[in-house]
Every structure is written in C-alpha cells, then in structure tokens.
N, C-alpha and C positions, 0 to 999 in steps of 0.2 A: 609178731610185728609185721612180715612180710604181709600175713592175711590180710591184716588193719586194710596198709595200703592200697594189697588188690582190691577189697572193699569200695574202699573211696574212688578208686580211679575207673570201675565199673560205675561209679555213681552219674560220676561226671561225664563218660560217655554215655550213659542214658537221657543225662539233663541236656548234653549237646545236640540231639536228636528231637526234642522235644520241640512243637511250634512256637514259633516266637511271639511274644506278644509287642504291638507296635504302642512305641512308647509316648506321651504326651509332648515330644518332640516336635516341631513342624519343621523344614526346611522352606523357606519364600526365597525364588529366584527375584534376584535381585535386576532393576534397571539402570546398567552401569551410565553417566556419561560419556558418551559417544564423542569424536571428534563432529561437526555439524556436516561436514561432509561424506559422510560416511552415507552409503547406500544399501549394503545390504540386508535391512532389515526394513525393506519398501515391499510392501506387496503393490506392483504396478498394478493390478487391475483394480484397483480401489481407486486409481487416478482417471480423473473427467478433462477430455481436454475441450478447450472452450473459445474460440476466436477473439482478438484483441484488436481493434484498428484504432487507427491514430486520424486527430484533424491534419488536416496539410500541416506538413513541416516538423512533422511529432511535438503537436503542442499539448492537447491534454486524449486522453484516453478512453475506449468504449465499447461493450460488447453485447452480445443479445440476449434480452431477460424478457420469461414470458410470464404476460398478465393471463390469469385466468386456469379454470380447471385443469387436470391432466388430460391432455389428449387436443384438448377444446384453445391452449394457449393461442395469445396474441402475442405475437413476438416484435421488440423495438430495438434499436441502438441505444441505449442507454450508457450515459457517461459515469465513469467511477471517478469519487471526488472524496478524497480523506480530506476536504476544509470545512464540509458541510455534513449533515445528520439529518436530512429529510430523502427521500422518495417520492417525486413525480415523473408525470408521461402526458402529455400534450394529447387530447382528447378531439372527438371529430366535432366538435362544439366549442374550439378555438377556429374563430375565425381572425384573429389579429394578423398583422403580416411576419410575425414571428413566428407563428404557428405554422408558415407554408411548406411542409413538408407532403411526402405523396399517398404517406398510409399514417395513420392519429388512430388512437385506443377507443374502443367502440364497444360501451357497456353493456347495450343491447345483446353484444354477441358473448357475454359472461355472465353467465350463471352465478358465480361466485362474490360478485359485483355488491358493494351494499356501500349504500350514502349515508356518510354519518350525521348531515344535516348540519356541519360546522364549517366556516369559511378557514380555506387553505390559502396562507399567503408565505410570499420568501422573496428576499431580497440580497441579490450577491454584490459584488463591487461592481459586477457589468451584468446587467437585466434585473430584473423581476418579474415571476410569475403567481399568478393568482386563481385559484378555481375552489374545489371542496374536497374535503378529507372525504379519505373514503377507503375501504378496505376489498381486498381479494386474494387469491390463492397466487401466492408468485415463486415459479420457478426460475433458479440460476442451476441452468443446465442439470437438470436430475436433481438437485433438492427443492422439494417441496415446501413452503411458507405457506401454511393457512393464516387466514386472516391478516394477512400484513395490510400496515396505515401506508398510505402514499395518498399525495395529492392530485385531483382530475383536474386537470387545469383548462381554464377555458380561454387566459386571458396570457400576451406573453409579450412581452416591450421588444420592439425591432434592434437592441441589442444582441438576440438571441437567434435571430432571421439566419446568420454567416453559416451556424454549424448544422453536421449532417444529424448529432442526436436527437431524439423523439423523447427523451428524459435524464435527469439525474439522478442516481442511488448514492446517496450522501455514507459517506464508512468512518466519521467520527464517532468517538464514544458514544456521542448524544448524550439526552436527546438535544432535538435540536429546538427552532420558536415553534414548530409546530406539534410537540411532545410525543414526537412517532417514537416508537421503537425500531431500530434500523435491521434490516433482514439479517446480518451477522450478527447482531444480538440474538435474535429470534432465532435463528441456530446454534447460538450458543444456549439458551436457554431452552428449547427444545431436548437441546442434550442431543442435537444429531452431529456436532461434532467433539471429537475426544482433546482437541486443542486449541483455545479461543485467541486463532492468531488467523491475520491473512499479509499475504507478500505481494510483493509487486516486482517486476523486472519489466523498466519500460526501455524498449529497443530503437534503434534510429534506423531507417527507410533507407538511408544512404550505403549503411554496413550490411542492410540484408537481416536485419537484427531479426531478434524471439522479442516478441511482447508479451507477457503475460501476468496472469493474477492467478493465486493459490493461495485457499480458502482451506482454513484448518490444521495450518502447519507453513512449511517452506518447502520449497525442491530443491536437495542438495546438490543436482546438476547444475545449478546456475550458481552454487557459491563458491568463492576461493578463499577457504581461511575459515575463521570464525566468526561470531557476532559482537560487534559491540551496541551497546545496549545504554539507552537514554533515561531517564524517567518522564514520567508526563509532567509539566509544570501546572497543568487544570485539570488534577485530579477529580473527576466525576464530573468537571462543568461542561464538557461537549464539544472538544477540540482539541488535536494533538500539539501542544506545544513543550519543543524544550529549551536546553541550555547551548550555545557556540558556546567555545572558548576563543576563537580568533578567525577572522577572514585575515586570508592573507594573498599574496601580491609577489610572485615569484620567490616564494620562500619567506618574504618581509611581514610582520606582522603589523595591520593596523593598530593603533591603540586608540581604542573609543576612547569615553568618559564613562561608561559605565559597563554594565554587563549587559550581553544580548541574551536574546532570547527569540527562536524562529517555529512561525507556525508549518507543518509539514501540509500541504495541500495539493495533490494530483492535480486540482482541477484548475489548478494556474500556471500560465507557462515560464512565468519568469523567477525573478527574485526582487521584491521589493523592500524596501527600507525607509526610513528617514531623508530626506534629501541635505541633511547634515551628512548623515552617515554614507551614501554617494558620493556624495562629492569628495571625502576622505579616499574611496574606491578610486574614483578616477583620478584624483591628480597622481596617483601611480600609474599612472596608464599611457604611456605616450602620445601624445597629440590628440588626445579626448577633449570631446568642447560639450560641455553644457547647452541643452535644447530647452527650446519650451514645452510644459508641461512635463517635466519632470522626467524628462528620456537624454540621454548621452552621448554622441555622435564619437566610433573612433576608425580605426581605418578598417577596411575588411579584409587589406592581406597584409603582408609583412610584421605580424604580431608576435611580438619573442616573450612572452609574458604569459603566466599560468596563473590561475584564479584556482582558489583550494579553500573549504572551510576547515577545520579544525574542531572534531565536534568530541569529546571523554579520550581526548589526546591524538586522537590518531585525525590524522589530515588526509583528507579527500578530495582531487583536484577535478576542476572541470573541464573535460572537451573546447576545444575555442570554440567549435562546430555550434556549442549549445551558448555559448557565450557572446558570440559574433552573430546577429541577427542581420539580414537583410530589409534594408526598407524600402526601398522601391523596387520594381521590377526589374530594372536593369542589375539589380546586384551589386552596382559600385558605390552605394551608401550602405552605409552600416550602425545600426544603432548596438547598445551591449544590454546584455540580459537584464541588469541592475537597472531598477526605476524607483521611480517615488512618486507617482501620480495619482495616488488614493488617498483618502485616510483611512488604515487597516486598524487601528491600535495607538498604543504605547509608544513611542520614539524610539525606544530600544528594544521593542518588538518589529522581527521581519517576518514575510510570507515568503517560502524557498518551496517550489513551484518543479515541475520536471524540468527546467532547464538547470538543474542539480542533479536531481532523480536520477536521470537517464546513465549518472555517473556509478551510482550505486544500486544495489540488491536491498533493499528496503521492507522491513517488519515488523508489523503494527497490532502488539500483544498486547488482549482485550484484558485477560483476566491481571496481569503484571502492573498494567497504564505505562507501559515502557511502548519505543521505539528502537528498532537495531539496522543498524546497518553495515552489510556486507560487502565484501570485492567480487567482482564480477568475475563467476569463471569462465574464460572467453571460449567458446564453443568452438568447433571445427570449420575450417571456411566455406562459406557454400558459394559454390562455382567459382564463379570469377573474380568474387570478392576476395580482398583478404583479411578487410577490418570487420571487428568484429564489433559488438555491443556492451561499453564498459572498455574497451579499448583504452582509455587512458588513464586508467587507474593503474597500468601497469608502474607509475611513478611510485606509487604507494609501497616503501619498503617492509612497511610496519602493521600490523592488523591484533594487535594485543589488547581485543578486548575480549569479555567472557563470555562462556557457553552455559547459561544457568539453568539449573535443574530445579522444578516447579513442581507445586502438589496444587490439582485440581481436583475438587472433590473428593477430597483425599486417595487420591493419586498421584502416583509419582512418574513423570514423562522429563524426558529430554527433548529439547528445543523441535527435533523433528518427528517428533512420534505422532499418530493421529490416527483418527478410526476412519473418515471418509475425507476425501479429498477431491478441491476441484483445481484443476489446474487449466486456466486459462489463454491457450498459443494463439 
C-alpha cells in the first residue's frame, strides 16, 4: 500500500511541473465609477488649452476657430451659442454696417473653400444674417473638421454692429433651419472624440475668473461635487430644453400655474420669461418697478435677497453681480437680469442665458440629450483678488445628484473619461 501511494504522489509532482494550459477564462478590467472629481486617471497632455474672452460685462462668450486648411487657416472670434445649431463668419463681401469688423473670411485665400450654391439664412431674437451655405476644413484648436457646412455671410442687420465676434458656432443638438451638421457632431461622428459631451465654465472679469470650454468630456478641476443631470425636453428637435422645478425668492418658492420649462442658451445674457411670470419675480423684490418694454427697475445697492433656480432638487443661487445689471453709465440705475421683451416661446417656457451660467459648471451630453450641472470648485486666488468664479454657490448645501455611467458604442465610460480633449482658458 505504502508503494500505491508513493506512486500517486510521484504522479502528481510530475503533473505539477507540467506547462499549463491557459484556460477559456478571460479576465476584463473593469471601469469602476469614479467620484467626477477625481483626477487621476487624466493623462494632461491630451489637453488643448484654448483662449475664452467675454463681451463687455461677461455677457455671452467667444474663442478662435480657424476656417481653412491646415497650416493655411483663417482665424476669427467666433461666439459659442448652445441656443442655436448653425455656423457662420462674416465674409470680405459683407459690406453692411454690421459687418464692420477689421479682418472678414476671405475664400480666395482657402483652398478648401466650396459653395454649395444654396442661400444661408438665420434669424435670432436680435439680428439676422444672410449669405450662402458653404463648406471648409475647420479647426477648433488641433481638431480638424473636413467639410464642415457654415454660412458665408454677406449680409448682417446693425443689431450685430456692438460685438467684437466675426461668427457664431451654434452647439445645439441641431440641426438647425439651415440643416448643418454642427462641428461637435461631426466630432462625434468622426469618432475623434471617446465622449459626446462638451462643458462650459463661464468666469466673471471682476474675480479674475477661468473661462472656459471642454470638448469631449469635463475637467474635474473646476467641479465641486457631482453632476446633476436633466433630460432634454426636444429630444432630437435642435435645442436644449429642460424642466425647473421652482424659482425662488430668498428661499420662498414662486408658485406659477403651471410647469416650467427653460431653454439653456450661452448666447443670451440674461433670463427671459412670460411678463406674467416676472412680474410674480419681482413683486418679491423690494422696491422693483415695472419699465417699458418688458425690463424692471430695482435698486443697485442695498439688496438682501438671493434669486436661486431649483432645477432635479437641488437649488442653485445667483450672484447679485449677474442679477443687478447696470443701465446707464453712471451705475446708479439698475435694471434685473429677468425680462420679457421677446417672444421666445410657450408662456411657460424661459431662456436662462449666462446671467445663471456664470453660477454653475454646466454639461451638455450629446449621446444622453441630458444636461448637468455642477458646483464650482473655487480655484486658488490670483493676486489680489480673493473672489473667485462661482463664488456664490458656496450657499448650496446639497449637490445630490448622479454620476451616470454610459455605453457609447458599446463602451463603457464614466462621466470624465475621454480619448482627446480640448480645453478652452
């Protein structure tokens, strides 16, 4: 019996020794979610950074995109506008007096250049421009767009004379009336980015702020917390709109008559409404008086009152800064961000403009049709300043909303993951 054993046990150190064969097992490392803030798994040099200036006053926002091949570009201030889904640039063949800028886009000197032979028209609440569709190679700082649609504009209503941009790049879903496909489309469906989202952090002049845009993800530098997360209410129609649950009024909640609903638009500076729905707003408001045309006179100092929207629970207040407008030179009249001078919509639809914005870290996921918005992580003070950008959101106790984990062609990413990134300062 003793042999049997040695036997067997000679066996099985021989089978021990023997190569192993690897079995139809696979191990897939898994991508856990991440807290949104979380850094370390950024490779920096995949980040572009990208200049951001602002109109007088930080009212709507703008950086430089160049028309035309590589090497050969024509570079403009071009305005970033999530209300609109077109692309144009003021052309050396505007002669209108809207058009009087010092340098206009000049076909001749691109190659790339091609007329589609169809009239380009658009029309916002203030101006309209007119020229021809027409396509070229467009760069946003080191990504390349072949064949992007934008309109050559030749024609531009003295609405549009005030500001210093040379175009608009519209960053709704789209399309828009002119059936372009927008350049973050056309990077998304390129496939040159790994995640169909872009962010915004717009800064105030007065703090010394960081303005910028990030293309293909978010920077967790700027956030404090997590995301919460909207849905689009015009799924596929070419506009980010979602749901409020409440404006409110030093903590007091308005009570409309029905449900709101607010379009997100960069390229408006204020917050419009109903002049029903104002006037609800300001009789909260101590010594506010009703103007004509649709604007609100309140005082410009002594304001003990916090305006906050309320957007999937959590409330978000606004700066007086961005709510107290100056309107005349001297500074001693004061209108409030709240108007009703257009007709934008619905009655119970508003347009909330960066005089919000500027309160929040804002994210506008292409492949989701959500919106999210984040608290501002207030940066280190530079020089002399000590406010910082988002500064008033320190009210905000609460930031409970979620960090959703996404399959993009069938992958699986968390909110900051991405393969190339631009980041816009």
């Amino acid at each position: 019996m003793r042999t049997i054993y040695t036997f067997i046990f000679a066996i099985l150190l021989f089978v021990d020794v023997l190569p192993r064969v690897q079995s139809d097992v696979f191990t897939i490392p898994l991508k856990s979610k991440k807290a949104i803030t979380r850094r370390d798994k950024f490779n920096r040099r995949d980040l572009k950074t990208w200049q951001i200036s602002s109109e007088p006053k930080n009212t709507v926002y703008y950086g430089s995109v160049g028309f035309g091949p590589k090497g050969k570009e024509q570079f403009f201030p071009v305005m970033f506008d999530t209300g609109s889904a077109d692309l144009w640039v003021m052309s050396i063949d505007c002669n209108s007096p809207g058009c009087n800028r010092p340098k206009k886009y000049d076909p001749r000197q691109d190659t790339d250049y091609v007329d589609l032979q169809s009239r380009f028209e658009l029309e916002y609440i203030v101006g309209k421009v007119t020229g021809e569709d027409s396509t070229t190679t467009l760069n946003l700082n080191g990504f390349e767009i072949p064949k992007q649609d934008f309109g050559f504009i030749v024609t531009v209503t003295d609405d549009l004379s005030e500001f210093a941009y040379v175009g608009i790049m519209g960053m709704a879903p789209g399309p828009g009336p002119n059936n372009q496909i927008t350049p973050i489309n056309n990077l998304i469906n390129n496939k040159q980015l790994d995640h169909p989202q872009y962010s915004f952090l717009f800064g105030r002049e007065a703090d010394n702020g960081v303005s910028e845009l990030t293309i293909g993800g978010t920077n967790p530098d700027r956030i404090d917390g997590v995301i919460t997360w909207s849905e689009n209410d015009l799924y596929n129609q070419g506009r980010w709109l979602i749901d409020v649950d409440a404006l409110l009024v030093n903590g007091q909640e308005i009570r409309f008559n029905d449900d709101r609903e607010m379009f997100i638009d960069s390229g408006y500076e204020k917050i419009h409404m109903s002049i029903a729905d104002a006037r609800e707003v300001y009789a909260k408001i101590p010594a506010a008086k009703e103007l004509d045309g649709g604007k609100f006179s309140i005082p410009c100092k002594n304001h003990d009152y916090v305006i906050s929207l309320r957007i999937e629970g959590v409330v978000w207040a606004m700066d007086a800064r961005d709510f107290i407008i100056p309107d005349n030179p001297a500074g001693d009249q004061c209108v409030g961000a709240i108007e009703s001078q257009y007709d934008v919509g619905a009655a119970n639809q508003w347009v909330v403009g960066t005089a919000f914005l500027k309160n929040v870290y804002t994210v506008f996921d292409i492949g989701e049709d959500e919106v999210g918005f984040a608290k501002i992580k207030a940066p280190a003070p530079k020089q002399n300043n000590p406010l910082s950008a988002g500064s008033s959101l320190g009210q905000n106790k609460t930031s409970n909303g979620s960090v959703h984990k996404r399959s993009y062609n069938n992958k699986l990413y968390s909110t900051q993951r991405f393969k190339k990134k631009i980041i816009i300062t």
